[in-house]
N, C-alpha and C positions, 0 to 999 in steps of 0.2 A: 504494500500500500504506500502509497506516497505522501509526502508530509501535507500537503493541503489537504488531500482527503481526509488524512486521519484529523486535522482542525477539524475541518468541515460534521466528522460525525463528532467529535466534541463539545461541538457549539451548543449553548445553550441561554436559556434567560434563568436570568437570577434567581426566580423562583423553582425553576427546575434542577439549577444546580443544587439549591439547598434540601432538594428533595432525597440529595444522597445522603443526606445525613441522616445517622442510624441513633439510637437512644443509647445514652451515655457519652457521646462522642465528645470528645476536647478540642475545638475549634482555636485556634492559635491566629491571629490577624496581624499584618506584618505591620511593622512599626511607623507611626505618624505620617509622614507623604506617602506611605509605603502601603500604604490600609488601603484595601477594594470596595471603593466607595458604593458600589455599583452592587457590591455582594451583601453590603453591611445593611445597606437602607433599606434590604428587604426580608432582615431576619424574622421579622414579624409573622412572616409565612410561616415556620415552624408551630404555629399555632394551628395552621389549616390538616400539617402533615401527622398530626397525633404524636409525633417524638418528645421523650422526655427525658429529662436528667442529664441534659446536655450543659456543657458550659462554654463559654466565651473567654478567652485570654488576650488582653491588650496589652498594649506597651506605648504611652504617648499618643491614645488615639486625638486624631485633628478635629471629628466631629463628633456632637452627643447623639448618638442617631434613637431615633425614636424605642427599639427594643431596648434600652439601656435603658430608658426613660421609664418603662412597663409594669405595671406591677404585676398586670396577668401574665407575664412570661414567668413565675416564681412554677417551679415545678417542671416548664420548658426546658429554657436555659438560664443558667448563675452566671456570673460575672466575676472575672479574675484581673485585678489589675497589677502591670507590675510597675509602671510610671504613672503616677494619674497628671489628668490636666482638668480645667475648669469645670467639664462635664461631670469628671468621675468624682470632683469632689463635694460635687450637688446629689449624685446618685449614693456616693455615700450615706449623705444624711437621712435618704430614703432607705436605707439599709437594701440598697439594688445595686453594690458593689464590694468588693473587702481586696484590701490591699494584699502581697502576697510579699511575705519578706526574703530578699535574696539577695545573691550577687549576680552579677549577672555572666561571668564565666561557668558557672558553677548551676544555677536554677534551673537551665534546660535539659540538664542529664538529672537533675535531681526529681523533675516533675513528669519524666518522661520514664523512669523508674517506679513512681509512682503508680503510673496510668498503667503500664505494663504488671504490676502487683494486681491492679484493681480492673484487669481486663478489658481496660477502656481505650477507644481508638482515636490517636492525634490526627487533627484535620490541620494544615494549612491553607491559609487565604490569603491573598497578595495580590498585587497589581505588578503587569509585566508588560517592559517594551514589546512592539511586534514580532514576530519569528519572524527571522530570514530565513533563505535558498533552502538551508541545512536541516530546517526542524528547529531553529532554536530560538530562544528570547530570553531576557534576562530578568533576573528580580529588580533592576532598575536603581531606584534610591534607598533602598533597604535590605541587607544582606547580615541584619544580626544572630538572626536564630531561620531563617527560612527554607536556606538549601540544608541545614541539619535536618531538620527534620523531614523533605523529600528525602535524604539521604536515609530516614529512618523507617520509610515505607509511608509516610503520612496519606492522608488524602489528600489529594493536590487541587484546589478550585482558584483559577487564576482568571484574576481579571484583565484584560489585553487591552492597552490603553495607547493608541498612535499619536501620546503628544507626552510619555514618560523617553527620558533617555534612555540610549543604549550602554551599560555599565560591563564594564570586565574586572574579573576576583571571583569571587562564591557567588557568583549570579546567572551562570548558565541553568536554563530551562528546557528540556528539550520536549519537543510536543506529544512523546510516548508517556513522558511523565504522569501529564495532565490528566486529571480526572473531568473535569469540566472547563470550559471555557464561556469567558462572558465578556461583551465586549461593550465598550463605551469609549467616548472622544471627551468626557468630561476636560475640564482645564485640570492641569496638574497643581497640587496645593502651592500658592506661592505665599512667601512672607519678606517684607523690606526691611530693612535696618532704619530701626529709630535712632536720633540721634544720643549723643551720651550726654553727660551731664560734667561742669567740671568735677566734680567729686569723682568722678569714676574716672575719668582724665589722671586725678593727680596719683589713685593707685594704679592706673595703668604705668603710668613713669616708674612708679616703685617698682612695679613687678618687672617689666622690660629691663629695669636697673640689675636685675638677677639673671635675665637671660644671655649667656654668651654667645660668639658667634660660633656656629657648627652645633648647635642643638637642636635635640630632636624636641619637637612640641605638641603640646597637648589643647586644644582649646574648647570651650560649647560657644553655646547660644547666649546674648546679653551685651548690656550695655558694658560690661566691666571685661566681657574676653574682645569687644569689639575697639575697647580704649585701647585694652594692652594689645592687640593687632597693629594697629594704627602708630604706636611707638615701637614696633618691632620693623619699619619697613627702612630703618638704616646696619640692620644686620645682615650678615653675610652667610651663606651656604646651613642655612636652618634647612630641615627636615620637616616634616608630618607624619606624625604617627598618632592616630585619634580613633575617638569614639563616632566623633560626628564630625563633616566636612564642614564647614562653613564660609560664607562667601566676602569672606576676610579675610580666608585664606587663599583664594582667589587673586586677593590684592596681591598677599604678599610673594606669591609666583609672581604674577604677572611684573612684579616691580624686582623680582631678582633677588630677593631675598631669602625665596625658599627656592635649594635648587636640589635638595636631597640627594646631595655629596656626600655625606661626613654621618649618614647616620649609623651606618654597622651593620642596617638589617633591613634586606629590601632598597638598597642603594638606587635613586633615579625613580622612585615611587612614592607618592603621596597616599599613605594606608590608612583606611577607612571602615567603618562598618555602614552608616547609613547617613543622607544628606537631606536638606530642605535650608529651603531659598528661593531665591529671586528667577526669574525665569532667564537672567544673567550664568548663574549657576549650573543651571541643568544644560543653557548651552554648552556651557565649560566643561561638562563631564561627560556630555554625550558623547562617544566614540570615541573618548581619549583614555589611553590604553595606560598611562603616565599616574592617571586615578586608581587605585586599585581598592575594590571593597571585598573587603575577610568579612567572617563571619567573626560577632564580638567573644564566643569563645577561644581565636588566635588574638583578635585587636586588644583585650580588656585585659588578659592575661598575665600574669604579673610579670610571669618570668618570660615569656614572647617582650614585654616593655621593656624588661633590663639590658637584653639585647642591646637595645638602642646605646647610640652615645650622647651623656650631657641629655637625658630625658626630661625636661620639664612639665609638669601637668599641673592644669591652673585651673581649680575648682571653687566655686561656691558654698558657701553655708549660710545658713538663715540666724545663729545662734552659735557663740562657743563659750566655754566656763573655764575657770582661771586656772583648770589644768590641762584645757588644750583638746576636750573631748567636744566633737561638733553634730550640733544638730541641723541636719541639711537637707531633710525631707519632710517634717514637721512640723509644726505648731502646734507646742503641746500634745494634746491626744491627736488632731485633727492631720489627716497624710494631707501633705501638700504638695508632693510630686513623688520620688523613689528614689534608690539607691542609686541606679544607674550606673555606671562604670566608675563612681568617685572611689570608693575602697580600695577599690584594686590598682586605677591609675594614681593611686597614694603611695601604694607599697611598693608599684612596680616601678616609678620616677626614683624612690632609694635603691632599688637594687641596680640602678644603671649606673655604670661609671661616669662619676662627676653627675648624674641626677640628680633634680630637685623636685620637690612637692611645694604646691603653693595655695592655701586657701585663700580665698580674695573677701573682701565683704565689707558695707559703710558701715562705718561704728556704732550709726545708730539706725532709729527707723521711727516712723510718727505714728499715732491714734489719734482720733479722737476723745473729747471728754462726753461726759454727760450733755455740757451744755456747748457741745459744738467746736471746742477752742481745741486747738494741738498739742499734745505729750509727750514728748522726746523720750524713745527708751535709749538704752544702749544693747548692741547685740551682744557684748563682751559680758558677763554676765558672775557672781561666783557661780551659780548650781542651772540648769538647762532646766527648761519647764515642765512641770509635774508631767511626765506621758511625751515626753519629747524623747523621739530614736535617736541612738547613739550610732550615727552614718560611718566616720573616720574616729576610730581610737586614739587616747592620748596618747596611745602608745606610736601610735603613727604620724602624727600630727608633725610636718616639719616647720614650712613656713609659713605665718599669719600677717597677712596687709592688708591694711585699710589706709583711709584717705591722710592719718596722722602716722603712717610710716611699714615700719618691717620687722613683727618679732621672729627671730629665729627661735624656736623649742627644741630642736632637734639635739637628745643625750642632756638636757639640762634635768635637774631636778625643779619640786613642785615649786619653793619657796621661790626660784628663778624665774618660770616659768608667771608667774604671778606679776613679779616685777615687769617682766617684757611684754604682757600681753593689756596691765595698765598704762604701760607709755603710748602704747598704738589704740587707746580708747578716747573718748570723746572726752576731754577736759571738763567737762561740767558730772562726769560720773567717777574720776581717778579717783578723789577720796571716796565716797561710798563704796566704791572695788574694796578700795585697800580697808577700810574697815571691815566692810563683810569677809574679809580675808582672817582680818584676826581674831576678829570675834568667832568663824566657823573654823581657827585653826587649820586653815589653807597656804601650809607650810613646808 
């Protein structure tokens, strides 16, 4: 049979594809631009097909799609989130979601053991460039967990979208795989860069101040990885080695600054797992073979990181406490996104030679009162809030910047640690630091 044919009897409409799904099945959706819009907006169907005890597993979905939103799907299918975004943290409050705690090299062998325990069958769904000549297409913008699990027999349902790029790494498809195909021209999700703020300006100078020339790096999404881009485009022969590409880094190829010389691992390749951006972006990756997308069990991997040379990884936290432990998916009890590649791109920037780790974060952050007026906290905190996840260990915790400077922790003890992480706090909270410090004997 020839590759068009076999399309051809693949083809199906979303409702039909969902009709493969059998009771208990574990439904896997590829991550953020990477999600089958086309397959998702019609889960609602599973109600027509009498399946039950199925669930859904996300990672950064882009949209709240109406089954998320369900309360009649309870008994259908559950919902597994491993990064949430706005949606999942309103279906939370519905109890129509529950966060799943992990890392992320590690939770797709771990849940997929699981399901093999409890007899239950992994489904993936994904959105995929066209097949060419050969029978093929690729996973496109998202290549974190997707071809593992085609590699693990999954159910394959892909959505074929003639305006996602062509990607090379872990993203070959071939059309014998497929178990369904569905097809749509929707736009592919774009997002633009806001601008940054000076605050984030001045710790981007800090952080580029640590970055040498010939380092491999690490960045996300935000106004504080997009400062410190923007002061990284007078270095020379930098690297990428990342969880997510982003179109800063774009820049800093294009201006010569990343030319991935000098990293150790994958010499002449920009490594990735998954992207979103500007439709700047997706030109840039389309057919360029120089991009290369792993799957985040080799990208996130501590010891695939140390590899690298001079590894830098430049992470977020929402809260850290005066011995260096961060809360960076949290608020209090409340999940406010997920672990995401931070742990491991922590531990594996120290095992690379001459690497660093770098939490970034404004010192403080605003509320409102009662009556309307502004409340300054400080993120720098003694103890993280009641029910607040512990993302990066003190024990790992190397370097902490914000807009008032650079603490290094890295081999200090507590009582030091305390000192370094009140000089880089907002000045109107240094003394109450250092008193909650003596009074709780955080020493």
């Amino acid at each position: 049979m020839d590759f068009q044919e076999m399309y051809k009897q693949k083809l199906k409409s979303a409702d039909e594809a969902l009709e493969l799904i059998q009771d208990g099945d574990y439904m896997f959706s590829a991550q953020a631009a990477g999600e089958p819009e086309a397959i998702l907006s019609h889960l609602q169907h599973l109600k027509e097909t009498g399946v039950k005890n199925t669930t859904l597993n996300t990672c950064l979905p882009m949209k709240y799609y109406p089954a998320m939103q369900d309360p009649e799907m309870k008994g259908i299918m559950s919902h597994n989130g491993w990064f949430f975004s706005a949606g999942l943290r309103d279906a939370q409050k519905k109890k129509l979601v529950s966060d799943v705690p992990q890392s992320s090299t590690s939770i797709l062998r771990k849940t997929l053991s699981r399901l093999h325990a409890e007899g239950r069958r992994p489904v993936v769904m994904a959105t995929v460039s066209p097949m060419d000549n050969n029978g093929y297409m690729t996973l496109s913008v998202s290549a974190i967990y997707e071809r593992d699990l085609i590699n693990e027999g999954a159910l394959v349902l892909l959505e074929v979208n003639e305006n996602y790029p062509r990607t090379f790494g872990d993203t070959l498809v071939h059309i014998s795989e497929a178990d369904a195909i569905v097809e749509s021209n929707r736009p592919i999700p774009a997002i633009q860069i806001s601008p940054y703020t000076d605050v984030d300006a001045k710790i981007g100078k800090y952080i580029a101040s640590l970055v040498e020339d010939g380092s491999t790096i690490q960045l996300g999404i935000g106004n504080i990885p997009n400062a410190v881009a923007n002061e990284l485009k007078s270095k020379k022969h930098l690297g990428i080695h990342t969880e997510m590409f982003t179109e800063t880094m774009v820049d800093l190829i294009e201006c010569g600054a990343v030319d991935n010389s000098q990293k150790g691992l994958l010499n002449g390749y920009s490594v990735c797992s998954f992207t979103m951006g500007s439709q700047r972006l997706y030109d840039f990756i389309n057919n360029n073979p120089s991009v290369l997308f792993k799957s985040c069990t080799f990208t996130n991997d501590p010891y695939t990181i140390g590899k690298n040379n001079k590894f830098v990884s430049i992470n977020a936290t929402l809260e850290i406490d005066l011995t260096g432990q961060c809360a960076s998916e949290t608020v209090g009890h409340t999940q406010w996104s997920g672990t995401g590649g931070q742990s491991e791109t922590v531990q594996g920037a120290q095992m690379s030679h001459e690497g660093k780790s770098i939490i970034a974060m404004h010192s403080t952050y605003t509320t409102k009162d009662e009556n309307g007026k502004d409340v300054l906290h400080s993120k720098i905190v003694p103890f993280l809030a009641q029910g607040a996840a512990v993302t990066t260990s003190r024990n790992d915790t190397d370097y902490v910047v914000t807009e008032y400077g650079i603490a290094w922790l890295r081999a200090l003890n507590v009582r030091q640690r305390v000192e370094e992480l009140i000089k880089i706090a907002h000045p109107s909270f240094r003394d109450w630091l250092r008193s909650e410090a003596e009074k709780n004997m955080i020493w």
